[in-house]
C-alpha positions in Angstrom: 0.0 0.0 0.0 1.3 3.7 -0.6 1.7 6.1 1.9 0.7 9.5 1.7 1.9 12.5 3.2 4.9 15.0 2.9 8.5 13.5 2.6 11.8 15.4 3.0 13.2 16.9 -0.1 16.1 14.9 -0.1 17.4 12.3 -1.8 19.0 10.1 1.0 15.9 10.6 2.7 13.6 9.7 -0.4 15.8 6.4 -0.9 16.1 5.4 2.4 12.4 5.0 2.4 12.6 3.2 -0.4 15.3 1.8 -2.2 14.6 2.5 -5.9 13.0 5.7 -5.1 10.7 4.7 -7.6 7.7 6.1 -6.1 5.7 2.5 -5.6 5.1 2.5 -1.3 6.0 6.4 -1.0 4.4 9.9 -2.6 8.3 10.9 -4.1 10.1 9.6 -7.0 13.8 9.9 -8.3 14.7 10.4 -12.0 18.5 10.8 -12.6 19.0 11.0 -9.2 16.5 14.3 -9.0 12.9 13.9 -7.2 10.4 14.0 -10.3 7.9 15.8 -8.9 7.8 18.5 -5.5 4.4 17.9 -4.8 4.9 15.8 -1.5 8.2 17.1 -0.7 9.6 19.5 1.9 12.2 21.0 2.3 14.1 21.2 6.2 12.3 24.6 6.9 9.4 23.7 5.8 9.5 20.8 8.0 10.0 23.3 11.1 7.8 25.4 10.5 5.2 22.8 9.9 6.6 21.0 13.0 6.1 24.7 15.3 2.5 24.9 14.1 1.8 21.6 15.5 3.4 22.4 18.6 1.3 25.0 18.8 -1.8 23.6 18.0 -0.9 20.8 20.3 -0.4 23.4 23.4 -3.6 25.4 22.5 -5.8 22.0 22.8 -4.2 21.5 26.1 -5.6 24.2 27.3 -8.8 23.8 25.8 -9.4 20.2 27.1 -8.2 21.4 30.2 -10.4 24.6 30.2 -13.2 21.7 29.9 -14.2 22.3 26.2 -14.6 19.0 24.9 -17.3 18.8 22.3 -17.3 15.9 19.7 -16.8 17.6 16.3 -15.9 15.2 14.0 -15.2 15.5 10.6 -17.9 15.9 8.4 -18.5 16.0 4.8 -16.9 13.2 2.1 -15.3 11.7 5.0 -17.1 10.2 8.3 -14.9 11.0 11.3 -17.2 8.4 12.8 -17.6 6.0 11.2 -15.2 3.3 12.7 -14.5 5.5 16.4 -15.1 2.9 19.1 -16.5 5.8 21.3 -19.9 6.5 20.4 -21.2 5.6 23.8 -19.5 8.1 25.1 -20.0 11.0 22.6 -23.1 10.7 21.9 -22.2 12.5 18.7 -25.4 11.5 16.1 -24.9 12.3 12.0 -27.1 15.4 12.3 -24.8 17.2 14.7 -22.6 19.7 13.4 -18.9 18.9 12.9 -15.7 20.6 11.3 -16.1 20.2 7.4 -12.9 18.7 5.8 -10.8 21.2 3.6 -8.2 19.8 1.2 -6.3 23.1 -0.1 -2.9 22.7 -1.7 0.9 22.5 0.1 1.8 25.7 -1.4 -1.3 27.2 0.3 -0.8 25.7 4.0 2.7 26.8 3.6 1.9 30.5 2.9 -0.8 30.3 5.6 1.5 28.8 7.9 4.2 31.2 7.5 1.4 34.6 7.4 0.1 33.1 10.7 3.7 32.9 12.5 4.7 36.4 11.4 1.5 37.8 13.4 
């Protein structure tokens, strides 16, 4: 099965996952020794400042959960947050209830986002 995700843009990294770098369990390639495509590929600051967000957004739930707000908002939409969580007993949460809607944007997007976000 392929994997999906962000990989680091580089090429020990892209063949150390996988040996012909062929692109076959992995979302990167090598042609001529060169990834193929950028798509799912990041460079090292990219990586960090993906890596701070998540910190941050890590530390913010904290204090959420621990400010008590723990409402089940699953996502909604073309994929159903719900449907294999072993925790409906406890949530409660029924289809009609709102959730978060799933957004799909592109990694040049997030990445702009990211960095607009960390400059505030």
């Amino acid at each position: 099965m392929r994997m999906n995700g962000v990989i680091a843009e580089d090429t020990v990294v892209i063949q150390g996952m996988e040996a012909q770098a062929q692109g076959v369990y992995i979302p990167a390639a090598l042609k001529d020794g060169v990834p193929k495509s950028h798509g799912s590929l990041l460079g090292y600051d990219e990586i960090e400042l993906v890596l701070r967000y998540m910190k941050r957004l890590v530390a913010d739930m904290a204090v959420s959960l621990r400010q008590g707000h723990v409402e089940a908002l699953p996502l909604t939409g073309d994929y159903d947050g719900c449907a294999y969580c072993p925790y409906f007993t406890v949530c409660r949460h029924e289809k009609e209830d709102s959730g978060n809607q799933r957004v799909c944007r592109k990694k040049d997007e997030v990445l702009e986002q990211l960095k607009q976000e960390e400059a505030t």
